[in-house]
N, C-alpha and C positions, 0 to 999 in steps of 0.2 A: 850421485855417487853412492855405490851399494860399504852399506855397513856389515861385517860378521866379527859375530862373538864369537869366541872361541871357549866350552866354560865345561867345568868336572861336575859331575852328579855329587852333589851335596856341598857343593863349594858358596860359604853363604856371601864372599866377595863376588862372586858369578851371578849369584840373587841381586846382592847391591845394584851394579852392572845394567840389569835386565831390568830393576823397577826403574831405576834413572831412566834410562834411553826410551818406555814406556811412557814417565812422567812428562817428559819432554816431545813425546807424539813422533821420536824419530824411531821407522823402520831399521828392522836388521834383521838378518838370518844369523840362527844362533846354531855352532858345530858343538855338538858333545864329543868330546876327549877322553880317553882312555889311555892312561899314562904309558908310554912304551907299543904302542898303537902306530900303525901307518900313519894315522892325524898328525899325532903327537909329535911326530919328527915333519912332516909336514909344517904343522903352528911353529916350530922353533925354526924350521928355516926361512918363514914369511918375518916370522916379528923379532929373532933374534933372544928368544925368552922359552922356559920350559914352565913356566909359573903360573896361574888361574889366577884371571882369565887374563886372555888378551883380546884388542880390540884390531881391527882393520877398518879403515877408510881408503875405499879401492883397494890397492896394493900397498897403504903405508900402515906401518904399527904404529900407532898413538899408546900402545902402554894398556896397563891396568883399569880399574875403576877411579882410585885416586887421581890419575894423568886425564880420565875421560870427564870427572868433573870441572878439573883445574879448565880444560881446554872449553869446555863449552862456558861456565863462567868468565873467561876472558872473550866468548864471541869466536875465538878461531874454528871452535870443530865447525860451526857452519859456512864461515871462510871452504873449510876442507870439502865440508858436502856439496858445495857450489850455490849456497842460499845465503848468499853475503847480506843480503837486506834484511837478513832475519837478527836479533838483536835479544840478546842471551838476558833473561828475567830470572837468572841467580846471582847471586852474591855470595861469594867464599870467604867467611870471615876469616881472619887471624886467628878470634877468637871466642865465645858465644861462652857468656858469663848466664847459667842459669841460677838466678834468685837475686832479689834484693834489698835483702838485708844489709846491714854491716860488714859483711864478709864482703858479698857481692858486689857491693857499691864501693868499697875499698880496691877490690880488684878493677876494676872498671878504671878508677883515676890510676894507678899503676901503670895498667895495661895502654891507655889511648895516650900516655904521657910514652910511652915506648912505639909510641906512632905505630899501632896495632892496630886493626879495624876491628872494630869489638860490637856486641852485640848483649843486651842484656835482656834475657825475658823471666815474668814473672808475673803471677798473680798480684801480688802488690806489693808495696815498700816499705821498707820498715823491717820486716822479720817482727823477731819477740819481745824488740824495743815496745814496741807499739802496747804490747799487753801491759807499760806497767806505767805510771803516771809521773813521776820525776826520777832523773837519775841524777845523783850525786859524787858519785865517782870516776866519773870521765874528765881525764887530764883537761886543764883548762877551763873549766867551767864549776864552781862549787857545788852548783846547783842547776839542774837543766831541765823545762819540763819536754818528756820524752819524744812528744811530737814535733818540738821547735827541734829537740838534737836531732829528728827524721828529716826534720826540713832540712834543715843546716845539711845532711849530708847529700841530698838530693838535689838542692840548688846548688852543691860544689860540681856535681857530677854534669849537669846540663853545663855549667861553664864550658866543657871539653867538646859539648854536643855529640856525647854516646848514643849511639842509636838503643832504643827500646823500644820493647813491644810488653807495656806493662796490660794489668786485666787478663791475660790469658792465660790457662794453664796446659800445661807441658803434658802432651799424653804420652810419648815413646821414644826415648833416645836410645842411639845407637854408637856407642863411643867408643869403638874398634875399630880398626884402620886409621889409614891415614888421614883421611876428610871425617869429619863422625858428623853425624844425622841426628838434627831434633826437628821432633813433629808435635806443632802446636792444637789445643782444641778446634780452631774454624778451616783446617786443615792442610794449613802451610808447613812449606816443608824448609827448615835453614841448613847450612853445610859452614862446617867451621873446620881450619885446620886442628887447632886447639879444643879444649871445652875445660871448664872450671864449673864444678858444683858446688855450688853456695845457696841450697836450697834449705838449710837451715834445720829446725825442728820445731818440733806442736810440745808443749805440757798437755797433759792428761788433764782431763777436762771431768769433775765432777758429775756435771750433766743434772743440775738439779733447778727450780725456779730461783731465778736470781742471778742466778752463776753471770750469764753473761751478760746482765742489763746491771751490773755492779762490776761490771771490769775497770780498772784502773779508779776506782770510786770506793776502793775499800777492800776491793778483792784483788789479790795480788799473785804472782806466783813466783816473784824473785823475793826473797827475804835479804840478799848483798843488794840489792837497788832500793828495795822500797820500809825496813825495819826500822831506822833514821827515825820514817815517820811520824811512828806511833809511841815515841815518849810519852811515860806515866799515860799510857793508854793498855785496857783490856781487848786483847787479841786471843782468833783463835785460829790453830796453827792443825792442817786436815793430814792425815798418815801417819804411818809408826814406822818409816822404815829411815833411812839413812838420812835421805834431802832434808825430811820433817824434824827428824833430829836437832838436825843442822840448823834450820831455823828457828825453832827453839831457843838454840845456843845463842844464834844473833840476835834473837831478844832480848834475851835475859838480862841486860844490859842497858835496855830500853824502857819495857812496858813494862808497865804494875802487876798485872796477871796475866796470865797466857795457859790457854786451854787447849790440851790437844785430844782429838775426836779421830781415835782410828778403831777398823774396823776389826782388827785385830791387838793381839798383847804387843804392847812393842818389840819389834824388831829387830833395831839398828844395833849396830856395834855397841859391845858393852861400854866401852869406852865413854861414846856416848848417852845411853841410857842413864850408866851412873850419875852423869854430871848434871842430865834432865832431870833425874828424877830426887836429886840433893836438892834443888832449888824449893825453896819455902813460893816462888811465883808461878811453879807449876802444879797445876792441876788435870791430870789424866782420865778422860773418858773412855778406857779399850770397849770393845765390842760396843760400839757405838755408830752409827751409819749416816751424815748429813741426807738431812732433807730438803730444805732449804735456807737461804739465805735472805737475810728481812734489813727491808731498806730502801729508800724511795729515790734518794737522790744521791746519798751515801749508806753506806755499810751500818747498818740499826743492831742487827743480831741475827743469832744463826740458829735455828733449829735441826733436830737430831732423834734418833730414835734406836732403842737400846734393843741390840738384836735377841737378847736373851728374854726379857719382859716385853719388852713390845711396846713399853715405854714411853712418850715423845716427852723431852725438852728443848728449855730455849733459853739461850744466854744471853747479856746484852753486852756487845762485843765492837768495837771500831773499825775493826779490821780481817779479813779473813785473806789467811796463807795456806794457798792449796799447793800442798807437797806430796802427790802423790805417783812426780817419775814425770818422763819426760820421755816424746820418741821421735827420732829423728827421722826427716822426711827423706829416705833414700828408696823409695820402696820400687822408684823406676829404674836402680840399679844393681837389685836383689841379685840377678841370676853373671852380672857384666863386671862389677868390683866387689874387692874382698872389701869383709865386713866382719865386726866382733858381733857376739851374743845379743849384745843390745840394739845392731843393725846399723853401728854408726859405721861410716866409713873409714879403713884403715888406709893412714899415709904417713909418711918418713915427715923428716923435717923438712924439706923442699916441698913440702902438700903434692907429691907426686903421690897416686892412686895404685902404679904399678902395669896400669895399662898405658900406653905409651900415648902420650899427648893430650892425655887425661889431669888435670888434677882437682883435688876438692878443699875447702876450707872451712870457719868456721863450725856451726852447732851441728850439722849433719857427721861429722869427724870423729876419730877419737882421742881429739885435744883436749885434755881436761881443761875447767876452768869455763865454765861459760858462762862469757860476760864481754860486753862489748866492746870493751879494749880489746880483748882476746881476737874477736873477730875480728876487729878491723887490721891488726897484724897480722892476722893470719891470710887474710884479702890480699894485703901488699905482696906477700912472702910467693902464696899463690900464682899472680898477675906476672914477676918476677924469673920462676920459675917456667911458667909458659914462653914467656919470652926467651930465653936462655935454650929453651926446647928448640923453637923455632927457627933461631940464629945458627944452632949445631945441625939441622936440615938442611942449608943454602951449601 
């Protein structure tokens, strides 16, 4: 049975269309259209549609590119081509949760408890739980150490038997239309009606000896998770601008002394500054630059190096809090959803994206507050809203 596409010069659902049918090794003659054309009233009176593209099998219109995945995922398009033994290796999820973290892995129990076919992929689990070693303010638990709360939400999520494809990273999503397209690094390709981005964010990373063989051992980058810790302990606290402040603040309350090493004069809101810079437990290093940080099994002390003299010192310190920003991992959505200044992703309070069957959650967002209650309500709310999507479809 002969296939033809019907498809407009520059129509990128026509592209869709063309790499599918390609991907799938199935032949077709492809008509270019010219709107108001002899074709063009031709295509509307074969398929009943004036819209790009359309498809034909023999003489019947099976629809667009969304209808031509639906139909080969269910097995029928090659019913229609006359290749009935041939047995369709797509899967159209309901839903394809990228990331998981707390966002992501919240959405997940949501979503498959709404009897959704769902799909979670990601480099690994966790998110920015993982960078810090106990958390203490997650309902229900006083005290948790970070990787047992990773476990605990990972071993909820296999109870449902969500399909994942953890270890691999996401190189191209396509989250327009109706079916949206993710293409994984070893070059699989998924199709979901939905998509939920829960891919999270990175802290800015010092980049100096130590930094990372001292994670969650002293070097920290939540100051609301991990300041508890360091009662009548000397900390030191890396940036001058808003976050560092802020940290600051939730020690002061804490630790004995507390050192801050920014590369610049401080920055943050006056507001802020004033109330660092009142405290008899603070001591200000500006134009100061880390070098490394000293510690074998835990956090020993930090050395630094004074941009104006040239300087090195070295403090002996329990703890170091790197506050210098934070950027969230949207960068596969740069040119597809809107985004504020800082590249998080803008959504309403339904974590709707704006693109239609699109929505994001969690740290990649621009929900203020990030911290793992946050995400995981925000997962739920997400998972929620997809479904709600999808039921208004039928």
């Amino acid at each position: 049975m002969d296939v033809t596409l019907y498809s407009l010069e520059a129509c990128p659902f026509c592209e869709k269309a063309r790499i599918f049918l390609r991907e799938k090794g199935i032949q077709f003659a492809e008509l270019k259209v010219v709107p108001g054309s002899a074709s063009w009233e031709e295509m509307k009176v074969k398929t009943g549609s004036g819209t790009f593209p359309q498809i034909l099998v023999g003489e019947e219109s099976i629809g667009g590119y969304a209808d031509l995945v639906d139909l080969e995922a269910s097995g029928k398009l090659y019913e229609k081509l006359g290749i009935a033994d041939r047995k369709s290796d797509t899967v159209l999820y309901d839903d394809i949760i990228l990331g998981a973290g707390p966002a992501g892995l919240s959405a997940a129990i949501y979503a498959i408890r709404k009897l959704l076919r769902t799909l979670i992929i990601s480099k690994d689990v966790g998110g920015q739980v993982t960078w810090t070693s106990d958390v203490d303010n997650y309902l229900g638990f006083s005290q948790v150490n970070a990787a047992e709360l990773v476990s605990k939400f990972e071993s909820h999520v296999k109870k449902f038997d969500v399909e994942t494809i953890i270890g691999r990273s996401i190189t191209a999503v396509d989250p327009t239309g109706r079916v949206k397209r993710v293409v994984v690094d070893d070059g699989r390709v998924f199709y979901g009606k939905t998509l939920i981005v829960a891919t999270g964010g990175g802290h800015k990373l010092l980049d100096i000896p130590g930094e990372k063989e001292l994670q969650a051992k002293g070097v920290s980058y939540c100051s609301t998770c991990d300041a508890p810790l360091y009662e009548d302990a000397e900390v030191a606290v890396i940036g001058g601008g808003n976050s560092a402040l802020e940290a600051v603040i939730d020690l002061m309350n804490i630790a004995r002394r507390i050192y801050i090493v920014s590369i610049s004069p401080l920055l943050g809101d006056p507001v802020y500054r004033d109330k660092v810079l009142a405290s008899e437990k603070v001591i200000v290093f500006p134009q100061h630059q880390p070098t490394r940080i000293l510690g074998e099994s835990f956090v020993e002390g930090i050395e630094f190096r004074c941009l104006v003299t040239g300087k090195v010192k070295t403090l002996n310190v329990e703890g170091v809090f790197v506050e210098i920003g934070t950027m969230p991992n949207s960068s596969l959505f740069i040119d597809t959803l809107a985004s504020n200044r800082n590249g998080e992703i803008l959504v309403d309070l339904e974590c709707r994206t704006g693109v239609a069957g699109v929505f994001a959650c969690g740290d990649v967002t621009n929900v203020p507050f990030k911290q793992v209650v946050v995400a995981v309500g925000e997962g739920a709310k997400a998972a929620l809203s997809a479904y709600n999507y999808l039921i208004n479809q039928k």
